[in-house]
N, C-alpha and C positions, 0 to 999 in steps of 0.2 A: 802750951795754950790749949784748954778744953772748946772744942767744936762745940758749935750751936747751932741751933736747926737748921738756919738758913744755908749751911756751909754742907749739910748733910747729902749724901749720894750713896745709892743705893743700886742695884745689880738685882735684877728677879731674873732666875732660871725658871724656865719648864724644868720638867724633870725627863719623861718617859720624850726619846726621840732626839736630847739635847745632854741630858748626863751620861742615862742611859743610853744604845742604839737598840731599845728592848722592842721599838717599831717592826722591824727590819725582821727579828723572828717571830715577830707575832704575827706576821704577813705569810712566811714560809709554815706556819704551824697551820693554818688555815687553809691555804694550800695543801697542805699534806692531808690534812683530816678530808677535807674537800674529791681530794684524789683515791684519798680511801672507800670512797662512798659512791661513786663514779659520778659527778660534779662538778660544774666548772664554777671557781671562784670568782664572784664580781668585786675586780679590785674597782672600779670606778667608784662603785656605794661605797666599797669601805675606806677607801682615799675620803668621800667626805666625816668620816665618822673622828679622824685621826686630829689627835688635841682635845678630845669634846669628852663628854662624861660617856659615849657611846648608848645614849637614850635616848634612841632617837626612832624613826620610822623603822630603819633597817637595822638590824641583829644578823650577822653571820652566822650564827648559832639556829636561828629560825628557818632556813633552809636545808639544816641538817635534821632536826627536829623532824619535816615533813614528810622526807622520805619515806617512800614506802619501806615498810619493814623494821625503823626506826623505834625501839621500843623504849630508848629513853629520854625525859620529861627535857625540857627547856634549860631548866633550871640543874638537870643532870649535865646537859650538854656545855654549857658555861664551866659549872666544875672542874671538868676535865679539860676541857681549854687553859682555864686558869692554872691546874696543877701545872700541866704541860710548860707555860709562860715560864711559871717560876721557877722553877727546874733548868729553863735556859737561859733565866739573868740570873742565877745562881753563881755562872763563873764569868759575867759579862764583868767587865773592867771599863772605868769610865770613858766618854768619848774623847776626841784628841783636841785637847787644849782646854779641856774640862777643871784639872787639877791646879796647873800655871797658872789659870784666872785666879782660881779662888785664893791663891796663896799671894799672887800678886797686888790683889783688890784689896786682899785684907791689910798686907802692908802700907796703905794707901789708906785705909781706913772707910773702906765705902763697906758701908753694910752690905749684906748679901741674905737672900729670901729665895727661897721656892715657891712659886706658885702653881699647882696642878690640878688638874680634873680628874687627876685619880686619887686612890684611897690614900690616907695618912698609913696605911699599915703595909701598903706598896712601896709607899715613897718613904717610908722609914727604916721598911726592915733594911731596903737595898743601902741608902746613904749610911747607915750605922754598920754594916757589912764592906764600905767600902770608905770606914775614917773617915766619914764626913759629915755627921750629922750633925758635931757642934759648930761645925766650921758657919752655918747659917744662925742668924740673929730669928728669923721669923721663920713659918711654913708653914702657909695656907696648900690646904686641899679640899675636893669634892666634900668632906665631911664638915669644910668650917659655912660652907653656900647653902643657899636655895640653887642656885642654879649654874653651872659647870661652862667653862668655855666653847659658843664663842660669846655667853654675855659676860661682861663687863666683872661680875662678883668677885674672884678669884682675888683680880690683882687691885681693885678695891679694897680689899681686906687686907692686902698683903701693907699697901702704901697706910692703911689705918693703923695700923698695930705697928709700923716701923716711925709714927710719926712725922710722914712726911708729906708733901705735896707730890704732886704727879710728875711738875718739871725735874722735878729731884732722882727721878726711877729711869730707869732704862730695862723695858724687857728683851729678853735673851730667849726666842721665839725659833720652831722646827715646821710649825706646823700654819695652815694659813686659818683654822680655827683660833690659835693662839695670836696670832697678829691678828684677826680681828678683835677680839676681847681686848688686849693691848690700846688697840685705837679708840676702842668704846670707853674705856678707863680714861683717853686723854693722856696714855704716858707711851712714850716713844719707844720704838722694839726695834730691834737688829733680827733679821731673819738667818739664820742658818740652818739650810735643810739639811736634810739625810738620804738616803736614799729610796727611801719611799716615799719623800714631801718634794722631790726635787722640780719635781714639775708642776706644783701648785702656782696661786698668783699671790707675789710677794710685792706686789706695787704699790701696796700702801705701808711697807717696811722702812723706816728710815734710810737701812742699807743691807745689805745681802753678803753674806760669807760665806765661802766654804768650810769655816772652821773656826770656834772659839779659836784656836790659835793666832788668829789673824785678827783678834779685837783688840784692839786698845781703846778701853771707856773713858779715859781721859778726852778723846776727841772727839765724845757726845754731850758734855758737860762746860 
């Protein structure tokens, strides 16, 4: 019997912080560089940057920039950030209970989406790198919006292009950027942090995990 819209259920991942745990070294990479410079890192600004397009007031990048003696550009200093990032989700292997969903959801037949505020060419190269890129029906990113979580755009698009209603989605949320956009959409998110979200405020999450391992989306549906 062919499913019809109204039957339809859908699964939106984040990507970075929830596939990936590419958070967790992006914190220690900054630190490092931070330490190399003699500097102390402000995790509290960058804890709020975490889930969002990171265009925002604060740039961790712009205090390295300033230092005295610092002779290269803003836009050098990102670079090198970046290369460094990719280099160390190179050999990151998905988060735990990452793989089990999707294999599980799929036999279940609930569509499955990425929604992120970062680039299509982050979250592609990695998912295509680790068997998974066809495994998703849709995959909105920073590239498909005007404007990057925590508005609303992301997973608006994701639920437009999956053809569905918002009761119909369930976001799959690391970050409390990400559970807000989720609530701004109107579609319901399950929070599981990482270890660098783990202390944020998850109160407007429908429910809180330690681990995709521990969801079963049948019980939000």
């Amino acid at each position: 019997m062919s499913e019809d819209n109204t039957t339809k259920r859908a699964l939106i991942f984040d990507f970075d912080g929830l596939i990936l745990d590419t958070e967790t070294a992006e914190v220690e990479i900054w630190h490092d560089l931070y330490s190399k410079a003699g500097l102390s890192f402000d995790m509290t600004a960058y804890k709020e940057l975490i889930g969002s397009s990171g265009h925002g007031d604060y740039d961790p990048a712009q205090a390295l920039v300033d230092r005295q003696g610092e002779t290269r550009t803003f836009q050098e200093v990102r670079r090198d950030f970046r290369e460094i990032a990719y280099k160390y989700a190179e050999d990151q292997e998905p988060m735990e209970g990452v793989v089990d969903l999707i294999r599980k959801a799929k036999a279940k037949n609930y569509l499955l989406a990425v929604g992120s505020s970062a680039s299509y060419r982050w979250v592609g190269t990695h998912l295509r790198r680790l068997g998974l890129l066809e495994e998703f029906d849709v995959i909105v990113t920073s590239d498909d919006v005007e404007s990057a979580k925590p508005s609303p755009d992301i997973f608006l698009k994701v639920i437009e292009k999956l053809g569905i209603s918002a009761d119909q989605a369930l976001v799959l949320e690391d970050s409390l950027n990400g559970v807000l956009a989720a609530n701004h959409a109107g579609i319901r998110v399950i929070a599981v942090p990482n270890p660098i979200t783990i202390d944020q405020d998850f109160s407007l999450a429908t429910a809180v995990l330690p681990s995709l391992a521990m969801l079963d989306p049948d019980k939000f549906f």
